[in-house]
N, C-alpha and C positions, 0 to 999 in steps of 0.2 A: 246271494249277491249283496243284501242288504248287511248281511254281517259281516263280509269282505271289505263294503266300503266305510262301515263304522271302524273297523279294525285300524285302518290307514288314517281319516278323520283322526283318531284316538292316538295315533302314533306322532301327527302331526302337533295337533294341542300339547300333548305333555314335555314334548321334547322342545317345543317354544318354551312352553311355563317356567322347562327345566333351565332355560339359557336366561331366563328372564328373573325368573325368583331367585335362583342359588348364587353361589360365587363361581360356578364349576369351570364357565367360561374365564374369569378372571384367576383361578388359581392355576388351570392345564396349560393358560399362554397360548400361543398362538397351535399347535397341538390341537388345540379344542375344535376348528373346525371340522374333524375327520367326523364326531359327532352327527354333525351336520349333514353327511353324506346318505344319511335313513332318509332325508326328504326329497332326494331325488331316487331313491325306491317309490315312496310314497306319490311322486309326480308318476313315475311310471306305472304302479297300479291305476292312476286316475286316468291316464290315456287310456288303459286297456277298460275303465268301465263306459269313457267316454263312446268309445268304437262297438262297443260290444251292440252284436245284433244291426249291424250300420253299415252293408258292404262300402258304401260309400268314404263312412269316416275311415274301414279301417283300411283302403285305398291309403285313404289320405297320410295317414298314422305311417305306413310301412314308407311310399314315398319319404316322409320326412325324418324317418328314423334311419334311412339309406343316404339321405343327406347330410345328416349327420355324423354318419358312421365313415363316409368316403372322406370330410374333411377332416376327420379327427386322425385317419389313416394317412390323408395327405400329410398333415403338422409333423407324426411323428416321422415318415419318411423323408423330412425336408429340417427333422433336427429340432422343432419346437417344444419339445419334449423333456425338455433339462427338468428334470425335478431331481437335479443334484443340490444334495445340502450348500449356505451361503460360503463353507469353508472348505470343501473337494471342488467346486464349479472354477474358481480360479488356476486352481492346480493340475486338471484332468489332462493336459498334454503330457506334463512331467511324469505324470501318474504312469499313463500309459505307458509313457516312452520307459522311465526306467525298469515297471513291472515285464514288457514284455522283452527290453536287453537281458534281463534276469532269468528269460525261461520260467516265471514263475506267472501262471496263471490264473493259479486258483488260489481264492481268499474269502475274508471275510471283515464286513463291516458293519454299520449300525443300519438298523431296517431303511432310514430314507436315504442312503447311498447305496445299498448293496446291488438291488435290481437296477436302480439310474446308470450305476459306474458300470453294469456289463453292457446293458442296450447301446450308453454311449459310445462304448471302447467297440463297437461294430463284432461283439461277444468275440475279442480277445481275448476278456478277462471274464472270471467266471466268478460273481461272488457270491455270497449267500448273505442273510443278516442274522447277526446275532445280539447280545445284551449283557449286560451287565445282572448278577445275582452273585447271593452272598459275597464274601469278602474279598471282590474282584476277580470273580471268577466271573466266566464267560459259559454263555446257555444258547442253544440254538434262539432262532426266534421262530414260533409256532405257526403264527399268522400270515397264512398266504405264501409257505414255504414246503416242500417236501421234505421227508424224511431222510432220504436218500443222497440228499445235499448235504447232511451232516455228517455223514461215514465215512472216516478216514480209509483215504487213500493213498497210494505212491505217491511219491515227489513231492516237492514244496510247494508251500504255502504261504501268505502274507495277510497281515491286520492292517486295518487303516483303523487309526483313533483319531475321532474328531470332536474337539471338546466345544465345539460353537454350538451343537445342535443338542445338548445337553442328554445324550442319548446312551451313547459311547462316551464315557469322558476318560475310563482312565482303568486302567488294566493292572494284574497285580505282579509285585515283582516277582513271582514264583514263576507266574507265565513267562515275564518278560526274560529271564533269564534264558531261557532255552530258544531266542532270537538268534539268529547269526547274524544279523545285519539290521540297523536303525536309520531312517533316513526322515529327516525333517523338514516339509513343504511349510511355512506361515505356520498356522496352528496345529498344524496338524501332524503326527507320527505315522510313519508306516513302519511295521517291523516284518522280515522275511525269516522264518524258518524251514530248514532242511527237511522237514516233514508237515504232515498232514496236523497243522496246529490243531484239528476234531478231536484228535485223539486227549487233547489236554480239555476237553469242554467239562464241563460241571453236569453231573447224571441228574435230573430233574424226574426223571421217571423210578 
């Protein structure tokens, strides 16, 4: 128990120190907060040592973690949930509208659009995230994504580039060539291909 809660204590200090002492906050840009997100692990080990041995607290604990968990379920089913990029959140009806005239379902974009644009689209649209590596080739993204999201399949597919989130910014023409179709919201490109654009990703394995 005692090396449990030094462990988290010790998780907490360095990862301030780190925000405090380095530049890492100032060079990652606003990106840097994900960082951040170890201290609400770290909050939650401190409730589980708070309750521990305490039927009472951990009453209290599960009450307030089911109150939190019912509102956080209410927000997303009532749409509070947009964590679409500042450059897809304006466009997402055209998005929708023209992807789904298209028959084209499935795609792919950069990690902080891909999961937002399907939940938004009421999974219409199916997308996965992907990245930029080497000389504008395109890599799955690893983190918080299946395998199986990446294996081409039948029928077409569509990119969205969004160059505001500095994430996705720009694809190479080798890819681009093999689009059939270019379509331009504000900053943003969407290209549609006759196939399963997976099969063009860049093998990282």
């Amino acid at each position: 128990m005692c090396s449990f809660a030094c462990y988290w204590a010790a998780v907490v200090v360095v990862l301030g120190l780190a925000f405090i002492g380095t530049r890492n906050a100032d060079d990652t840009g606003p990106l840097s907060f994900t960082y951040l997100l170890t201290l609400a692990l770290a909050a939650g080990a401190g409730i589980a040592l708070f309750a521990f041995r305490s039927p009472r607290r951990q009453l209290a604990v599960a009450v307030a973690v089911s109150i939190v968990g019912i509102t956080n379920l209410a927000g997303i089913a009532h749409g509070r949930a947009d964590q679409l990029g500042p450059g897809v959140r304006p466009y997402k009806p055209q998005l929708i509208t023209l992807l789904t005239r298209e028959g084209v379902t499935r795609g792919y974009a950069d990690y902080w659009d891909a999961q937002s644009l399907t939940w938004q689209s009421g999974m219409r649209l199916l997308l996965a995230a992907v990245g930029p590596c080497g000389e504008g080739d395109l890599c799955p993204f690893r983190y918080f994504t299946v395998d199986s999201w990446f294996q081409p399949k039948p029928g077409p597919s569509f990119l969205i580039v969004d160059p505001t989130n500095r994430w996705l910014v720009t694809v190479s023409q080798q890819l681009v060539k093999h689009a059939s179709q270019v379509h331009r919201f504000g900053p943003l490109t969407v290209y549609i291909f006759k196939n399963d654009l997976a099969r063009y990703f860049h093998k990282t394995d």
